[in-house]
Backbone as numpy.savetxt, mean C-alpha at the origin, in Angstrom:
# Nx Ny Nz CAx CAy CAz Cx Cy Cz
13.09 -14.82 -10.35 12.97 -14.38 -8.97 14.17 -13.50 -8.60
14.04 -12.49 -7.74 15.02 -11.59 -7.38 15.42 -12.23 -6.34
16.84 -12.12 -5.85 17.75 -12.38 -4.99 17.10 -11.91 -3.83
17.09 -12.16 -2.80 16.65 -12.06 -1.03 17.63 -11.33 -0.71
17.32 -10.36 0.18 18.47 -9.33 0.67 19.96 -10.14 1.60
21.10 -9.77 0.99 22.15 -10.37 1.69 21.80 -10.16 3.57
23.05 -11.18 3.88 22.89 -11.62 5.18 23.02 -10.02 5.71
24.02 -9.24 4.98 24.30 -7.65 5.67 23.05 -6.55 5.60
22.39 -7.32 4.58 21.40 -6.12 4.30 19.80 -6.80 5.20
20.01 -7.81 5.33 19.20 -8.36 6.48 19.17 -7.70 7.65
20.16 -7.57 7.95 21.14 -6.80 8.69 20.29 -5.18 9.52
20.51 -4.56 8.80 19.94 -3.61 8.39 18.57 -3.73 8.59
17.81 -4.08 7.94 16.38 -4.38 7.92 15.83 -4.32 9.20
16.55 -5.62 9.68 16.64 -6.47 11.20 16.61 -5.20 12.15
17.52 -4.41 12.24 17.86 -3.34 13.41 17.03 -2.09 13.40
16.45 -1.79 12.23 15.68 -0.90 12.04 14.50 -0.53 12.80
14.23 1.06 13.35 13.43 1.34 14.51 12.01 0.71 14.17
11.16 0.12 14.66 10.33 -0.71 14.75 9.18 0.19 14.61
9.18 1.77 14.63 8.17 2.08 14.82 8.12 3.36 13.36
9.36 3.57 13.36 9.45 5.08 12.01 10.23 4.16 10.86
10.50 2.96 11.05 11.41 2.24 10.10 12.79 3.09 10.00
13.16 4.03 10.66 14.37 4.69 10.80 15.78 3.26 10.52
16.85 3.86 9.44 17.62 2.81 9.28 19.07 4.05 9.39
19.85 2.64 10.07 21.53 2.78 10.00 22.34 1.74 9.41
23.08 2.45 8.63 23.91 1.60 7.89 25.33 2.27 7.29
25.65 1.78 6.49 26.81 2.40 5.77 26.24 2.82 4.36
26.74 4.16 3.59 25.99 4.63 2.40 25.84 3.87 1.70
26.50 2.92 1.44 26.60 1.70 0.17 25.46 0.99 0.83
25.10 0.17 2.27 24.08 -0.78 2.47 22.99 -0.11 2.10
22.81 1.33 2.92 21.36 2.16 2.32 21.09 1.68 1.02
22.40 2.74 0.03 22.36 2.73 -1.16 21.57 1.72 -2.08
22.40 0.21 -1.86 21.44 -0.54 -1.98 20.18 -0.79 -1.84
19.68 -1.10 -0.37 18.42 -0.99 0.04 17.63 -0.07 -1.17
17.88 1.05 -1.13 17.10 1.93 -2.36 16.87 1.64 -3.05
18.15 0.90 -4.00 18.17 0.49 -5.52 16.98 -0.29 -5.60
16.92 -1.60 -4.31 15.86 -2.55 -4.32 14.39 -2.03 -4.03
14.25 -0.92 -3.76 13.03 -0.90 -3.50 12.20 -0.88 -2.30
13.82 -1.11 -0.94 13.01 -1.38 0.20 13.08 -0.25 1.46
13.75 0.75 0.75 14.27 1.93 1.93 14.25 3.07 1.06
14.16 4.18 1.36 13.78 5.43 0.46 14.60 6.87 1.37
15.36 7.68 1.09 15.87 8.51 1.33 15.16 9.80 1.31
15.04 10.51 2.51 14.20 11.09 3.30 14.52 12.59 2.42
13.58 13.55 1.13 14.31 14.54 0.76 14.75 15.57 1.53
14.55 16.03 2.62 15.19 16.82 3.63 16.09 16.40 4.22
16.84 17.01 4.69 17.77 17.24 5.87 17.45 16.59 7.13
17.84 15.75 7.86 19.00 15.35 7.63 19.41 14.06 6.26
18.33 13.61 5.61 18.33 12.85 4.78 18.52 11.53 5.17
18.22 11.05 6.35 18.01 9.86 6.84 16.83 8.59 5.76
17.50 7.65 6.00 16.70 6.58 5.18 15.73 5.35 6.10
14.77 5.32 5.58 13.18 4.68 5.90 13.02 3.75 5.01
12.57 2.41 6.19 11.97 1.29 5.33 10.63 1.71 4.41
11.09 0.74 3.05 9.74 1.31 2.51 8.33 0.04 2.76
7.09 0.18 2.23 6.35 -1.10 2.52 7.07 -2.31 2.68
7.43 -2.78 1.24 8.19 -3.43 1.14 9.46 -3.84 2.60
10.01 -3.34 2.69 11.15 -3.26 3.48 10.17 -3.97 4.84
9.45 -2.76 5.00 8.89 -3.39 6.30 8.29 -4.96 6.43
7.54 -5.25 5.34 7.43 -6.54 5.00 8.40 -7.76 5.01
9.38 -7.39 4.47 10.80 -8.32 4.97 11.31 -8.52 6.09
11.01 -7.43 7.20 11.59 -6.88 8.83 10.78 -8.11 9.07
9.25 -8.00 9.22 8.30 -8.28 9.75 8.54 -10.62 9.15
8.78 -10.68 8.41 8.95 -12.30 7.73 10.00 -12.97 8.35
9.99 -14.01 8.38 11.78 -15.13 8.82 12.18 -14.92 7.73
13.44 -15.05 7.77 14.55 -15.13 6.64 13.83 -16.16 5.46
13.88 -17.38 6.13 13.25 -18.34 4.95 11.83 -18.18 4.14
11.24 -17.34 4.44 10.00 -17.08 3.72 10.45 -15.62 3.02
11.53 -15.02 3.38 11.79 -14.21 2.23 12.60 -14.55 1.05
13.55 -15.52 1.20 14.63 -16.41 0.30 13.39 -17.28 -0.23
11.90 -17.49 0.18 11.44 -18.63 -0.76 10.16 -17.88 -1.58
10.29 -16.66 -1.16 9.61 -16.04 -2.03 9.91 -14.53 -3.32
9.39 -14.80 -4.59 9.72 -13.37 -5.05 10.08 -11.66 -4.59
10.47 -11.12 -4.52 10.88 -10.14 -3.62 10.91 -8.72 -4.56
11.61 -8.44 -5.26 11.08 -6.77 -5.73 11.31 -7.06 -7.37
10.10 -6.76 -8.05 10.17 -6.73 -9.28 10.97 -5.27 -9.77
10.65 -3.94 -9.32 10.69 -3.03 -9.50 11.32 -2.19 -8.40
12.18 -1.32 -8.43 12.41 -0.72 -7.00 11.32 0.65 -7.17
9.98 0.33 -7.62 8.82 1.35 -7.21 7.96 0.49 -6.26
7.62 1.09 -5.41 6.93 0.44 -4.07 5.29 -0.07 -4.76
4.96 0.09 -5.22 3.92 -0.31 -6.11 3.76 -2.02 -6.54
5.17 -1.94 -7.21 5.42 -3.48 -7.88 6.25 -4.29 -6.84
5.99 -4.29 -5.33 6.55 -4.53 -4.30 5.45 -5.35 -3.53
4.29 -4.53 -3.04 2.87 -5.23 -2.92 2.08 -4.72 -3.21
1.38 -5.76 -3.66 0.11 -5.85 -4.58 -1.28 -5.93 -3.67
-1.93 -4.69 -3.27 -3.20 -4.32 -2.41 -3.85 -5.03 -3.67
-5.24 -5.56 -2.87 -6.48 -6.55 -4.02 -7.33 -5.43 -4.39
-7.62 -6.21 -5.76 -8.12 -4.66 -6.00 -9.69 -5.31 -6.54
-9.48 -6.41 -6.15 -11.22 -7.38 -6.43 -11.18 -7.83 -8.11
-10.71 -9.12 -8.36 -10.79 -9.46 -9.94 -10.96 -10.82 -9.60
-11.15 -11.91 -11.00 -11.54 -12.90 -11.14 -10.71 -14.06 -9.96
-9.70 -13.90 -9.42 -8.34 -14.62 -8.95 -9.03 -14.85 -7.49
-8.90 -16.35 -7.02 -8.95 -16.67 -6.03 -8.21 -15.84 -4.24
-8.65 -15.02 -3.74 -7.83 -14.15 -2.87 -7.51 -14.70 -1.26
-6.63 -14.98 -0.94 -6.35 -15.60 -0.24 -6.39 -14.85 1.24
-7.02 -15.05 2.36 -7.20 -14.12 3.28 -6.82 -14.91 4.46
-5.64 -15.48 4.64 -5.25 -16.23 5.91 -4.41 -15.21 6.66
-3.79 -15.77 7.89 -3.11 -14.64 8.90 -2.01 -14.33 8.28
-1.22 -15.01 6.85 -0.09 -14.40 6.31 -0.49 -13.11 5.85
-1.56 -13.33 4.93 -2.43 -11.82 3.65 -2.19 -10.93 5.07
-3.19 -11.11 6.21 -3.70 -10.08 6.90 -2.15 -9.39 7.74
-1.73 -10.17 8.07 0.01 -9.57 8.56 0.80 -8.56 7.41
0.87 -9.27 6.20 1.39 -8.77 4.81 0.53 -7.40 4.56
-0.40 -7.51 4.71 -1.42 -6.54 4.79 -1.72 -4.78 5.67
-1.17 -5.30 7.04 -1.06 -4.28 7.82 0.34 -3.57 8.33
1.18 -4.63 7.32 2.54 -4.26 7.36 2.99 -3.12 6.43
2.04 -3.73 5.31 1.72 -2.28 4.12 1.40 -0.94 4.23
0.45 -1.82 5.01 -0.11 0.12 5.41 0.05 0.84 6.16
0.87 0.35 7.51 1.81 0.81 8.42 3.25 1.46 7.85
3.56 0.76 6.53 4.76 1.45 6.29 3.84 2.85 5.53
3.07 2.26 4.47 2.29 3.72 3.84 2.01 4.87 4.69
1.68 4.74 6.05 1.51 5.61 7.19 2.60 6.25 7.52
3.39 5.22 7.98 5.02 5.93 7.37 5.55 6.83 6.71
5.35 6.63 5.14 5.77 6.67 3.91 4.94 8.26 3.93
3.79 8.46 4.79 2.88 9.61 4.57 3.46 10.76 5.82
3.65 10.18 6.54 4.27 11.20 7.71 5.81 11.78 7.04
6.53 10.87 6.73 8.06 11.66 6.48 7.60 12.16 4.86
7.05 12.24 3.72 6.85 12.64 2.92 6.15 13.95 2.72
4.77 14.11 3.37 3.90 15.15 3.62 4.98 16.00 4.04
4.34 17.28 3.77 5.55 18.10 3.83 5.01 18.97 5.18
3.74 18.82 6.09 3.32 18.82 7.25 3.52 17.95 8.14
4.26 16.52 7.60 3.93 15.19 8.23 2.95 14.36 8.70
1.85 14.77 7.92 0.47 14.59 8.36 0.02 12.92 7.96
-0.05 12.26 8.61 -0.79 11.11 7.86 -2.33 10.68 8.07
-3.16 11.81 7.53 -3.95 11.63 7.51 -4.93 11.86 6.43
-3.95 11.79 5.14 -4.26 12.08 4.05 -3.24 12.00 3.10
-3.48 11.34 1.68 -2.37 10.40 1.17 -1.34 11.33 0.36
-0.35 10.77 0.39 0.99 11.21 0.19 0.91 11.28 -1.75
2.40 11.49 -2.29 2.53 11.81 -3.80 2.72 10.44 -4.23
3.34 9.35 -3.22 2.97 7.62 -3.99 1.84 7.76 -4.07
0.62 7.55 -3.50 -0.78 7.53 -3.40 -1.32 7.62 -4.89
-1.31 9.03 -5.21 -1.56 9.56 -6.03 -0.79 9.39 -7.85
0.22 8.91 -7.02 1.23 8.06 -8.62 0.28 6.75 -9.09
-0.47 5.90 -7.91 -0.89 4.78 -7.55 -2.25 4.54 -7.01
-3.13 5.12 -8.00 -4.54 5.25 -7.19 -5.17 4.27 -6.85
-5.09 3.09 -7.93 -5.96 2.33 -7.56 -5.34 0.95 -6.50
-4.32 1.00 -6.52 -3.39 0.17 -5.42 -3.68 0.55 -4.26
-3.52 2.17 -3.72 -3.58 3.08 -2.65 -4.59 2.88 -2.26
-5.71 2.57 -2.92 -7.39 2.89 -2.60 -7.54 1.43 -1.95
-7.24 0.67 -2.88 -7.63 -1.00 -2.53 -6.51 -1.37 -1.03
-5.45 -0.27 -1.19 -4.63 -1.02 0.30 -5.36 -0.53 1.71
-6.10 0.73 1.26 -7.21 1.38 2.09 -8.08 0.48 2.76
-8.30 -0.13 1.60 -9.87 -0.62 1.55 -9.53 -2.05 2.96
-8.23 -2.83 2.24 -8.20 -4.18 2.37 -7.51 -3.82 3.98
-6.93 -3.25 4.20 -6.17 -2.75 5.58 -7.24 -2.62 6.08
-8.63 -1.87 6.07 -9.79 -2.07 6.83 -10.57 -3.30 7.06
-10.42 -4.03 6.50 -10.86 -5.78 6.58 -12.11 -5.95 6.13
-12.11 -4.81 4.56 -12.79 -5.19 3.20 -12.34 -6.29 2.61
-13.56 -7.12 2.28 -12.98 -8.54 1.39 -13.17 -8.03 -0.19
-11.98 -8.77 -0.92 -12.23 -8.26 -2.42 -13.00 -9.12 -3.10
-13.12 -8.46 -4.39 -14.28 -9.16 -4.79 -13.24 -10.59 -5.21
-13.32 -11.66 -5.47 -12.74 -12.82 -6.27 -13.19 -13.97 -6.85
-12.81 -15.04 -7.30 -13.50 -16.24 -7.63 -14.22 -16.59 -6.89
-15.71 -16.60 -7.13 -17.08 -16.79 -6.64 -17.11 -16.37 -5.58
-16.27 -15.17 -4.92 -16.99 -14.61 -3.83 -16.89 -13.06 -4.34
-18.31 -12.48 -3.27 -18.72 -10.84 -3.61 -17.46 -10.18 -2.55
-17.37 -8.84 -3.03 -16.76 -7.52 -2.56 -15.78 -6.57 -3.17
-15.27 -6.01 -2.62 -15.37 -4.40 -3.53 -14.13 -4.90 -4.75
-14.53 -3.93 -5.83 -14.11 -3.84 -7.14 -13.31 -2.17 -6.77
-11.99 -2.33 -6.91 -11.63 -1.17 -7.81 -10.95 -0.77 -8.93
-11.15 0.43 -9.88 -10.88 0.63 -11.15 -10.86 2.15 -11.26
-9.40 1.92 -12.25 -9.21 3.48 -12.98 -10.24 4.32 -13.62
-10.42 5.41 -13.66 -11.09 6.35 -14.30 -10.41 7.01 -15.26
-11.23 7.52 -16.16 -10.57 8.93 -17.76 -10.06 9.68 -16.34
-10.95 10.25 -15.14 -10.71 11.08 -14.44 -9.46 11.51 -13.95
-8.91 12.67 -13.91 -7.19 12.72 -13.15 -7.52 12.47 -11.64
-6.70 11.45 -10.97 -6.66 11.30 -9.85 -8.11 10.82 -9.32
-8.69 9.68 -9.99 -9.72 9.41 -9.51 -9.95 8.31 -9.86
-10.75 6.99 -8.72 -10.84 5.77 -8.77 -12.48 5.46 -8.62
-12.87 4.47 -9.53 -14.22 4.03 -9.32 -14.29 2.84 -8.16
-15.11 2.86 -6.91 -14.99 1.80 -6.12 -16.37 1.19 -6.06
-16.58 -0.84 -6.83 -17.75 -0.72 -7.02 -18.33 -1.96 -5.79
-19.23 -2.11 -5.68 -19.37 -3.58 -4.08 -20.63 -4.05 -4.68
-21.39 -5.19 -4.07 -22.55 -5.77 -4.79 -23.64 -5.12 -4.11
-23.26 -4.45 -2.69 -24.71 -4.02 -2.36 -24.33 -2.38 -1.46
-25.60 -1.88 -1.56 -25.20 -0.60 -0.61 -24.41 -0.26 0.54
-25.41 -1.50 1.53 -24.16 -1.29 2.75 -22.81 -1.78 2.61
-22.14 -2.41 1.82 -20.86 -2.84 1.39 -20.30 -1.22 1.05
-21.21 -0.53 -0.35 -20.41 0.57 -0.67 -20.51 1.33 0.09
-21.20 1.88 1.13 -20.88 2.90 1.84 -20.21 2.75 3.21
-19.74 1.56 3.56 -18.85 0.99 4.47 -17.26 1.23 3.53
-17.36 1.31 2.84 -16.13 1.10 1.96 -15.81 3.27 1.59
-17.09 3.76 1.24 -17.00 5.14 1.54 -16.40 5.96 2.61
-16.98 5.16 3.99 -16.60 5.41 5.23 -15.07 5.70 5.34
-14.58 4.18 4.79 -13.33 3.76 5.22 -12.25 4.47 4.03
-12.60 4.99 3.29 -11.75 5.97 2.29 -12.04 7.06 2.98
-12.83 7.67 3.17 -13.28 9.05 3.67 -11.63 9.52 4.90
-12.19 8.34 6.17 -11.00 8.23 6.90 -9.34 8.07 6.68
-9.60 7.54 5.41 -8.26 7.72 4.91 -7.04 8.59 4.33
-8.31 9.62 4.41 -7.84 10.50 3.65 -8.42 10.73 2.42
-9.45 10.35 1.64 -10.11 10.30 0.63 -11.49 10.92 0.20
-11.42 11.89 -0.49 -12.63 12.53 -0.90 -13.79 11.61 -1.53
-15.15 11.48 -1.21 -15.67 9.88 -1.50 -17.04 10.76 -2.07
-17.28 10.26 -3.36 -18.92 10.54 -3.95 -19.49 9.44 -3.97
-20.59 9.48 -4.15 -21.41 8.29 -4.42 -22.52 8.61 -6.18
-22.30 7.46 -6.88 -22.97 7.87 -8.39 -23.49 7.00 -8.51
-24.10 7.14 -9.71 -25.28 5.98 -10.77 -24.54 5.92 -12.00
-24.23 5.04 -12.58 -23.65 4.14 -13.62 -24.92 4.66 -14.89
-25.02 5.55 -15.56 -26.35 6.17 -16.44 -26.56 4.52 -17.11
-25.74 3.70 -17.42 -26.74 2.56 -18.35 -26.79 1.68 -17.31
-26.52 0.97 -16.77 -26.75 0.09 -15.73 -27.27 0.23 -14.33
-27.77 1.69 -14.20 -28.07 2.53 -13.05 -27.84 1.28 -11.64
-26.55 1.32 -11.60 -25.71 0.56 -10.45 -24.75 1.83 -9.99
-24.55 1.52 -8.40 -24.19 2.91 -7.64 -23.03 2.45 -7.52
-21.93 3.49 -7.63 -20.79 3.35 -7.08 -19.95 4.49 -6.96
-18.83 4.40 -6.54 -17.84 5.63 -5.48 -17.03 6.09 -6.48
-16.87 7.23 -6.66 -15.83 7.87 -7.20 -14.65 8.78 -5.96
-13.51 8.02 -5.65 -12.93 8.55 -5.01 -11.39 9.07 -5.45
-11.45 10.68 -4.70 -9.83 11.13 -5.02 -9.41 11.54 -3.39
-7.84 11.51 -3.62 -6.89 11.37 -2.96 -7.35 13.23 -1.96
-7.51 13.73 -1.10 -7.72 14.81 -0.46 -6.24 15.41 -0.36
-6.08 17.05 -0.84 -5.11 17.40 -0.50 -5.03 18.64 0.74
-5.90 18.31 1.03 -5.68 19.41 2.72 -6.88 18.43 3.75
């Protein structure tokens, strides 16, 4: 388990603008923050630093549920939280998931306004696209798509040969094209196909760049 952010870097977290994740600190607290994974340095001018998902996720928790839980495997926002992406694993959908959940994608909204080089968040950023099938499923699950899991139905997503492209699969039509909808809005270019041997329909979606 990784260490919980010191009381100073709590600190930090804690004071941070509530709405752009805008942070103040001293270069070394940033600094940190970065290393971990939870604040990201803005490449322009003035070069101000932003909570990342992550980060915001910690703002948003009590102290003690961040000290009692795992915290950054990776300082790539990816291996920080884990959007469902519908597999065999029991998925847990209580008011923690759904908080944890919209905390994600509020920072990703974030993460898409100071990144876009229009500031546009209305169409996904260069994490997105590092991260398709995470990005797609945080889409999905931020809309209050259930994933598919142990003995219950809903959406499946999965990598493609394709560059920049995710297969999104559900058990029935109106599932997949509710799930089309809700990528479309996301910013997401959305097809709809036939599976040639199993002639079962499902979404091929990429990331929109205008």
């Amino acid at each position: 388990m990784t260490r919980p952010p010191t009381a100073a870097q709590r600190r930090v977290i804690d004071a941070a603008d509530p709405v752009t994740g805008r942070l103040k600190g001293t270069e070394s607290q940033l600094a940190a923050l970065v290393k971990r994974g939870l604040a990201f340095r803005h490449p322009r001018p003035p070069h101000d630093h932003f909570l990342t998902p992550a980060g915001h996720r910690i703002r948003e928790a009590p102290p003690e549920a961040v000290a009692a839980e795992p915290a950054i495997r990776s300082p790539r926002t990816a291996d920080v939280f884990a959007a469902r992406i519908g597999s065999d694993e029991e998925a847990d959908s209580g008011p923690g998931r759904v908080r944890e959940v919209h905390s994600a994608w509020q920072g990703l909204l974030e993460l898409r306004r100071m990144t876009n080089r229009d500031g546009a968040t209305d169409r996904p950023c260069d994490w997105e696209r590092a991260h398709l099938v995470q990005a797609a499923a945080l889409a999905l699950e931020a809309a209050g798509h259930r994933p598919a899991g142990w003995e219950a139905a809903g959406y499946r997503v999965r990598p493609t040969p394709q560059p920049e492209a995710v297969a999104v699969h559900a058990p029935d039509t109106a599932l997949l094209r509710a799930c089309a909808a809700t990528l479309d809005k996301a910013g997401w270019q959305v097809g709809e196909h036939t599976e040639p041997r199993t002639r079962d329909r499902y979404l091929l979606a990429s990331p929109r760049r205008t």
